[in-house]
C-alpha positions in Angstrom: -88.6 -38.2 -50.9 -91.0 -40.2 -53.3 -91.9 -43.5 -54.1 -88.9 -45.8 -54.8 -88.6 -47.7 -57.9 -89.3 -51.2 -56.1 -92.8 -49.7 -55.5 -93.8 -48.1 -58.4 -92.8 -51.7 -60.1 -95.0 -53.2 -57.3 -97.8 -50.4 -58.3 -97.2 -51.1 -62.1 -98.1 -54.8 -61.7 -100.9 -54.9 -59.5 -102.3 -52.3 -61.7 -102.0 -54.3 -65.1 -103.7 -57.3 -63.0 -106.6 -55.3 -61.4 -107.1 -54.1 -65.3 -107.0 -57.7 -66.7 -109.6 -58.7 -64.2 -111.9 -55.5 -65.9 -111.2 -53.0 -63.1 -112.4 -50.0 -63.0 -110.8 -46.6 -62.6 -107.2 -47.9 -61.7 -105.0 -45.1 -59.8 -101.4 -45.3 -58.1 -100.9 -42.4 -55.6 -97.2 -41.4 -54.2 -98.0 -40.9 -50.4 -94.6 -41.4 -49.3 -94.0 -37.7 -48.9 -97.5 -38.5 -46.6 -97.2 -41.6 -44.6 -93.7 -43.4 -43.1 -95.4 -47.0 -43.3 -95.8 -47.3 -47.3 -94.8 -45.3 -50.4 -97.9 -46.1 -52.7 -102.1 -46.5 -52.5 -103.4 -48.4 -55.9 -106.8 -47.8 -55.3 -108.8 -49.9 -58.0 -112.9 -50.7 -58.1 -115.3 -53.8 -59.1 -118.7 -53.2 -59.9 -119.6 -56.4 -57.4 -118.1 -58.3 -54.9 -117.5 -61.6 -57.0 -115.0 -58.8 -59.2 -113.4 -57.5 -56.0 -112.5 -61.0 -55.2 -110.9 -61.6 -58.4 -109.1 -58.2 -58.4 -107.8 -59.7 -55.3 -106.7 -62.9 -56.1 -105.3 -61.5 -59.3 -102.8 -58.6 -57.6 -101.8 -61.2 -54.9 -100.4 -63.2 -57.5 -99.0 -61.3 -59.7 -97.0 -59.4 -57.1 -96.4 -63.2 -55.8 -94.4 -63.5 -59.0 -92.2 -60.7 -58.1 -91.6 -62.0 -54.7 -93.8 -59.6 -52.7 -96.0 -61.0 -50.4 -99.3 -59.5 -48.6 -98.4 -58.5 -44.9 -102.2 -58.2 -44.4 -105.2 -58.2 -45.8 -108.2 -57.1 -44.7 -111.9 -57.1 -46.2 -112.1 -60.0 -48.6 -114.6 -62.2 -47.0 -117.1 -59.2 -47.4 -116.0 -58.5 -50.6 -116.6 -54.7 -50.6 -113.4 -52.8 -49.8 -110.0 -55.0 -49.4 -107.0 -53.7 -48.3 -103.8 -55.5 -49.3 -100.8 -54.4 -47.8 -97.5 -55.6 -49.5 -95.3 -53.3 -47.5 -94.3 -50.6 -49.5 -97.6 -50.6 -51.5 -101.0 -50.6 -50.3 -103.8 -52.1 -52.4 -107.3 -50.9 -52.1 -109.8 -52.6 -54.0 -113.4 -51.1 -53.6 -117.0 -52.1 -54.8 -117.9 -49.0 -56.7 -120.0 -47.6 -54.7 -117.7 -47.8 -51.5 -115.7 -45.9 -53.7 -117.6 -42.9 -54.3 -118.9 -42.7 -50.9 -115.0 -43.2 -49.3 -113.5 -41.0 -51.7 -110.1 -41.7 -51.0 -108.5 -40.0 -54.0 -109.9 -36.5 -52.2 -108.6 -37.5 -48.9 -105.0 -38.1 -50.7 -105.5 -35.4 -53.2 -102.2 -33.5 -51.9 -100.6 -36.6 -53.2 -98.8 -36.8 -56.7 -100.6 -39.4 -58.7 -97.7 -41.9 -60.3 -98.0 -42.3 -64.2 -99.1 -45.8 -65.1 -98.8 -47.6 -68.6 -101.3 -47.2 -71.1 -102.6 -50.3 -71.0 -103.9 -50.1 -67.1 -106.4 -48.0 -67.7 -109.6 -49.8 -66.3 -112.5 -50.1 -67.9 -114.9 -47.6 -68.7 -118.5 -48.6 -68.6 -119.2 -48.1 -72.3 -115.9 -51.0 -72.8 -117.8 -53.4 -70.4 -121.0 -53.6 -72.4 -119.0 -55.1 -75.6 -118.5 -54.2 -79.6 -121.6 -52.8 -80.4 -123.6 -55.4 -82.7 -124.1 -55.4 -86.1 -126.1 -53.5 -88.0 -129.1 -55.2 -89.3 -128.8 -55.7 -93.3 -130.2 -53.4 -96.1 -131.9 -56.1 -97.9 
């Protein structure tokens, strides 16, 4: 069994939020095969808590528009790891290092990763810091 199409269009648009609020390293695992209580982790990271909190906000709504709404959440007053779950997706958003040291993608590495769009990416570090500025003139 794998994810069902409801999910993976859940997945799809909390990913394309988390990357409009500058996310980092956006991924959508199919655990259904896994776990009986969901069918998909996005697991999604902010470099501080102030960006978790808009990563939040941002997925809540936009799977608000589709009609899905948070069963619980856990996490967001501290800001450092929140946990979303919308039923049949579970959202994690992680400060960066919380991610490293939790390493959830090795705990769920049996788990097919689910292709997402091109444009939900996340951003790379070298994308946060900006164009790079102009050269200096040849006078």
């Amino acid at each position: 069994m794998t994810a069902t199409a409801r999910s993976v269009e859940l997945a799809v648009a909390a990913a394309r939020a988390a990357a409009d609020r500058k996310a980092h390293e956006i991924i959508a695992l199919d655990v259904s095969e896994q776990l009986v209580l969901t069918d998909v982790f996005l697991i999604a990271s902010g470099t501080n808590e102030r960006q978790v909190g808009a990563i939040v906000d941002a997925v809540e709504e936009a799977l608000h528009g589709l009609g899905a709404k948070p069963v619980r959440r856990e996490g967001k007053t501290q800001g450092r790891w929140v946990l979303i779950d919308f039923g049949d997706v579970v959202v994690h958003v992680q400060h960066a290092e919380d991610r490293v040291f939790y390493a959830l993608e090795r705990l769920w590495k049996d788990c097919p990763l689910i292709e997402l769009p091109d444009d939900v990416h996340g951003t790379s570090e070298d994308e946060e810091e900006g164009p790079a500025a102009p050269a200096a003139p040849q006078w």
